[in-house]
N, CA, C and O atoms as CSV, one atom per row, in Angstrom:
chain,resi,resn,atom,element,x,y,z
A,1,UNK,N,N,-48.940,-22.633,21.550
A,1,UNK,CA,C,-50.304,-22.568,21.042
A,1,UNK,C,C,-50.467,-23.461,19.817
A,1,UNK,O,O,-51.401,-24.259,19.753
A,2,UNK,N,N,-49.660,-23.347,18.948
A,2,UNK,CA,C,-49.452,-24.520,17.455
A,2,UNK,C,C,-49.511,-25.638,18.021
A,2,UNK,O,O,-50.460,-26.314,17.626
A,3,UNK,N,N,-48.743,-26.206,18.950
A,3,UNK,CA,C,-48.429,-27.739,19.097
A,3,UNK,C,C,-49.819,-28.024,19.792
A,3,UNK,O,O,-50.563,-28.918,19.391
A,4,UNK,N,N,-50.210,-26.949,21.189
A,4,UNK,CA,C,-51.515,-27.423,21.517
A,4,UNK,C,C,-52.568,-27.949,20.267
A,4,UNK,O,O,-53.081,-29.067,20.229
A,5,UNK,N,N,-52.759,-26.856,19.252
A,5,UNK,CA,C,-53.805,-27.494,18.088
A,5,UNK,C,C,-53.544,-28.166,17.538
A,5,UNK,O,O,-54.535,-28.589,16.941
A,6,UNK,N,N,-52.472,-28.789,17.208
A,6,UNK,CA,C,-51.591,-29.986,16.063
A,6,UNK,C,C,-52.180,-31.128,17.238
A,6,UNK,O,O,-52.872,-32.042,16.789
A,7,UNK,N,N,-51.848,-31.081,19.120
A,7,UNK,CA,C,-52.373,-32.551,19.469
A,7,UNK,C,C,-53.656,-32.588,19.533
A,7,UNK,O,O,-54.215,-33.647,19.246
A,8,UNK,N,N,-54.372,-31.523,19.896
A,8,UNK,CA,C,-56.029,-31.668,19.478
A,8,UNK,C,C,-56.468,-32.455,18.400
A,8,UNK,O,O,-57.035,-33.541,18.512
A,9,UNK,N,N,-56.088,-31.660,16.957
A,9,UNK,CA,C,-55.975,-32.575,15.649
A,9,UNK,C,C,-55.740,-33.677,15.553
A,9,UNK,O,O,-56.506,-34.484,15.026
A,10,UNK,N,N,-54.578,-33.966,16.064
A,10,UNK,CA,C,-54.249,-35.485,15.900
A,10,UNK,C,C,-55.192,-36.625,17.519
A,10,UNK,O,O,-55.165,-37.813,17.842
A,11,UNK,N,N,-55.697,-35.705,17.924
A,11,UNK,CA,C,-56.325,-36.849,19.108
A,11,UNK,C,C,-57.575,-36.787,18.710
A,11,UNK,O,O,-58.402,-37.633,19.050
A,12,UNK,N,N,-57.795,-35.976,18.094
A,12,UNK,CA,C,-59.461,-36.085,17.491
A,12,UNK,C,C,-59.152,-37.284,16.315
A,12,UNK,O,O,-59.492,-38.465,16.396
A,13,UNK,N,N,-58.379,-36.607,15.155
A,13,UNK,CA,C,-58.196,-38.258,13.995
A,13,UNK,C,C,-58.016,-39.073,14.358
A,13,UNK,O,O,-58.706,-39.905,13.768
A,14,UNK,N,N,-57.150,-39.720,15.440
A,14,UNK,CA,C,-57.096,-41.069,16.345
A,14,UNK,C,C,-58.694,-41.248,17.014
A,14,UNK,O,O,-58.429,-42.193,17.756
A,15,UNK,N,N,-59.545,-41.094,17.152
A,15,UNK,CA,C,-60.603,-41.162,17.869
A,15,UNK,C,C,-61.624,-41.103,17.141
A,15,UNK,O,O,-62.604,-41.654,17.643
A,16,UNK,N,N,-61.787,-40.623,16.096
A,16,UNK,CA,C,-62.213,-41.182,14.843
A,16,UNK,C,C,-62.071,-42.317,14.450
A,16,UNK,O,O,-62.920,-43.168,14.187
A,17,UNK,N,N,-60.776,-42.354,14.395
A,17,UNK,CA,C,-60.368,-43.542,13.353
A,17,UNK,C,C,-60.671,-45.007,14.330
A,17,UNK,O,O,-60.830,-46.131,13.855
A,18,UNK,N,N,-60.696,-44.700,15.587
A,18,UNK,CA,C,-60.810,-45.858,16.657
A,18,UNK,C,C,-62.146,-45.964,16.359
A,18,UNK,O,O,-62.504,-46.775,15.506
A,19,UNK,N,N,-63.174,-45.059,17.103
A,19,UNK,CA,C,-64.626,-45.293,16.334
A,19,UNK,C,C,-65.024,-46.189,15.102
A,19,UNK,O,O,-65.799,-47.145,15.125
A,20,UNK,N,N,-64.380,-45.717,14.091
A,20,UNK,CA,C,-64.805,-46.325,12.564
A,20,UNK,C,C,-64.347,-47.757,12.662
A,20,UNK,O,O,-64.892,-48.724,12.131
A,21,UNK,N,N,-63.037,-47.757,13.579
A,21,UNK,CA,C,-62.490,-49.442,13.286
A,21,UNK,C,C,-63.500,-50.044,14.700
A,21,UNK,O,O,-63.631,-51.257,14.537
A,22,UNK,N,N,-64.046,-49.700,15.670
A,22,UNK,CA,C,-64.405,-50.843,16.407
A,22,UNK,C,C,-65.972,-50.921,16.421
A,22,UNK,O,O,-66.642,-51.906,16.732
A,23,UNK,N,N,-66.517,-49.431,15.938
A,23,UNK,CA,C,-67.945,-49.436,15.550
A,23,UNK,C,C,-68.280,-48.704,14.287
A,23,UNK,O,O,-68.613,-47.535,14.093
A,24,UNK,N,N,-68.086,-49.795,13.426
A,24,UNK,CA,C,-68.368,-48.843,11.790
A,24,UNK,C,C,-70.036,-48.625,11.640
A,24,UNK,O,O,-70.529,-47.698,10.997
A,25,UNK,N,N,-70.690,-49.499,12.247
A,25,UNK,CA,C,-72.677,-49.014,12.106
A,25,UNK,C,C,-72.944,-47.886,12.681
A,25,UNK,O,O,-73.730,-47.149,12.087
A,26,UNK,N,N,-72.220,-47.306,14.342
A,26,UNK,CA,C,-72.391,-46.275,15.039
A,26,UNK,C,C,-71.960,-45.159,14.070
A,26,UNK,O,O,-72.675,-44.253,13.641
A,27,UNK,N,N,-70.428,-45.430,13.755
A,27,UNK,CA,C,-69.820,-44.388,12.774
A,27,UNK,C,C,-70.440,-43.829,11.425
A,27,UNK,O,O,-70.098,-42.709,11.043
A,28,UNK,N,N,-71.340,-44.582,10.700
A,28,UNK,CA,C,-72.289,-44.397,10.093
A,28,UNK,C,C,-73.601,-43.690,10.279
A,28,UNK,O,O,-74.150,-43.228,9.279
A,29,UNK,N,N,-73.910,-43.617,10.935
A,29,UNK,CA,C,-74.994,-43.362,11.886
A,29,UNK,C,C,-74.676,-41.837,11.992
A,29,UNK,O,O,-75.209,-40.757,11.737
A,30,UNK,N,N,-73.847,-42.195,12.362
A,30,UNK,CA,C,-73.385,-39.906,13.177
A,30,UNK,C,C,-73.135,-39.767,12.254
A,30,UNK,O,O,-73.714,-38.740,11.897
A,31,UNK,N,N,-72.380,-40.287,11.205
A,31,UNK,CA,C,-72.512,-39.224,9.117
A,31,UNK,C,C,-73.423,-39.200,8.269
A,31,UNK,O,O,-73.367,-38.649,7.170
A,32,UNK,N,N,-74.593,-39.976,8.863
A,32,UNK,CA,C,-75.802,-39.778,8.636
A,32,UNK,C,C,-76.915,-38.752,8.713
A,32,UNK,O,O,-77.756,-38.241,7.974
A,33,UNK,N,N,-76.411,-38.692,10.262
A,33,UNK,CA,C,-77.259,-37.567,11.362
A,33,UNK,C,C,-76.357,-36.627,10.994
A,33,UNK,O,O,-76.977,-35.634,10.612
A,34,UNK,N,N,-74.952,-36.439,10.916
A,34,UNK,CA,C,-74.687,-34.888,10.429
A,34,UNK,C,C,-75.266,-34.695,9.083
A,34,UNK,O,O,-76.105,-33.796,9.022
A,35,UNK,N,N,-75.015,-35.324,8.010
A,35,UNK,CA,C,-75.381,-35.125,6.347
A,35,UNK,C,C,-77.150,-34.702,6.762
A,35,UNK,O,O,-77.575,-33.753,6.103
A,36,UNK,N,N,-78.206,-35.359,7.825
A,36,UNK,CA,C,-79.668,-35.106,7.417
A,36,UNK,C,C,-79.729,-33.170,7.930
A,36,UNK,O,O,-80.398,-32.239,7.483
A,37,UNK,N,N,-78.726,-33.246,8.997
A,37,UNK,CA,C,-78.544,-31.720,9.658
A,37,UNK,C,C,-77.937,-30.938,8.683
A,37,UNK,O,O,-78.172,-29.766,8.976
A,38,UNK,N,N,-77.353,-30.999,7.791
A,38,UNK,CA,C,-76.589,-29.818,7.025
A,38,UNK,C,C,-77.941,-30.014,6.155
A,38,UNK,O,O,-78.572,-28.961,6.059
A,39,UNK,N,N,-78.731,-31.503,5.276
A,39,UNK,CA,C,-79.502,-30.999,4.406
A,39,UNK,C,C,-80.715,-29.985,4.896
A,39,UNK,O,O,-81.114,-28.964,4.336
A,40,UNK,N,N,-81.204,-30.646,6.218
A,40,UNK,CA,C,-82.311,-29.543,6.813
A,40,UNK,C,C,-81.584,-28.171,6.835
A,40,UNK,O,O,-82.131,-27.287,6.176
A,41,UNK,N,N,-80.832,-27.964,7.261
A,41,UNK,CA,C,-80.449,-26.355,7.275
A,41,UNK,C,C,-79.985,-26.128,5.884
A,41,UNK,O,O,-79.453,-25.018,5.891
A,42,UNK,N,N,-79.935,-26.572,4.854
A,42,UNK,CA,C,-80.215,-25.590,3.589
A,42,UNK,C,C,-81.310,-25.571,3.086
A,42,UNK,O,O,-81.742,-24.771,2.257
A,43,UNK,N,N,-81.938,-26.655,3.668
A,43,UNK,CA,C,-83.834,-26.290,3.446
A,43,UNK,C,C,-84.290,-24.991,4.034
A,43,UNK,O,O,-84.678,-24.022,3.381
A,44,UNK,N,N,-84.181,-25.095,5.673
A,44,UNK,CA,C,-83.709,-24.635,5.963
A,44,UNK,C,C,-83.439,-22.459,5.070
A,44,UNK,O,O,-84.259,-21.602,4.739
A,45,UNK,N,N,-82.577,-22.487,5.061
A,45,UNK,CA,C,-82.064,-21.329,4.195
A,45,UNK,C,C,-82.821,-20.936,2.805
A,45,UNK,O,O,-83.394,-19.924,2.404
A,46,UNK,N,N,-82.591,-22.011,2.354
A,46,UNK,CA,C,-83.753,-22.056,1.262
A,46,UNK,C,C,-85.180,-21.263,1.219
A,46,UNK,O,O,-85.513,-20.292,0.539
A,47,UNK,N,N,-85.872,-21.989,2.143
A,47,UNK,CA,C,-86.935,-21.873,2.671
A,47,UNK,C,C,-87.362,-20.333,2.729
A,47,UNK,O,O,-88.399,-19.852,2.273
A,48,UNK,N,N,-86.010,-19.467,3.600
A,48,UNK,CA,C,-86.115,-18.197,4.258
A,48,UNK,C,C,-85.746,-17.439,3.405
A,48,UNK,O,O,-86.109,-16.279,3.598
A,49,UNK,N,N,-84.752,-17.737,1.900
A,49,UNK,CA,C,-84.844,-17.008,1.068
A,49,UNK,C,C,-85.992,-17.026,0.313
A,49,UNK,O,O,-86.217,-15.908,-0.151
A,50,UNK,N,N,-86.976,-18.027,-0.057
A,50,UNK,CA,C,-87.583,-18.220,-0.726
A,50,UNK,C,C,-88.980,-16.964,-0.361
A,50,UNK,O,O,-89.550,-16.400,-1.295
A,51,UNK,N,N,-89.316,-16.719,0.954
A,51,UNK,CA,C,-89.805,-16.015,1.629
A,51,UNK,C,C,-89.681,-14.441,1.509
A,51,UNK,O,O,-90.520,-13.547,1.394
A,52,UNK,N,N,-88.348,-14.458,1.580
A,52,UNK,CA,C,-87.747,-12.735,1.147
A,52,UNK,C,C,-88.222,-12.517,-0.445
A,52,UNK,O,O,-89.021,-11.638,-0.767
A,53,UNK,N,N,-87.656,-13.378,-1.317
A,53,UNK,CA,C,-88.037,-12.973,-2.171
A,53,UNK,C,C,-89.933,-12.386,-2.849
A,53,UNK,O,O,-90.275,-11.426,-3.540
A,54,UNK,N,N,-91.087,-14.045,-1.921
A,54,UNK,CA,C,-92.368,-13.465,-2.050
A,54,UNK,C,C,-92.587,-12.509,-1.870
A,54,UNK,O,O,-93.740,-12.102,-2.013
């Protein structure tokens, strides 16, 4: 079960790292689109506390 998740890990960082070296604009792009998704969902949260509290 360990070694299964250690090659997951390591075939995901290789596949990354292939991404970033043969398309760094794409690779940008998706840490873009994740960073605008985490900020909307603490708006997001925000938002719904801001609500509880009115």
């Amino acid at each position: 079960m360990a070694n299964a998740k250690k090659i997951i890990v390591w075939g995901l960082v290789v596949f990354v790292l292939y991404t970033i070296v043969n398309s760094p604009e794409r690779a940008a792009d998706l840490v873009k689109v994740g960073f605008v998704g985490i900020s909307d969902a603490a708006g997001g949260v925000g938002d719904f506390m801001t609500e509880l509290v009115s």
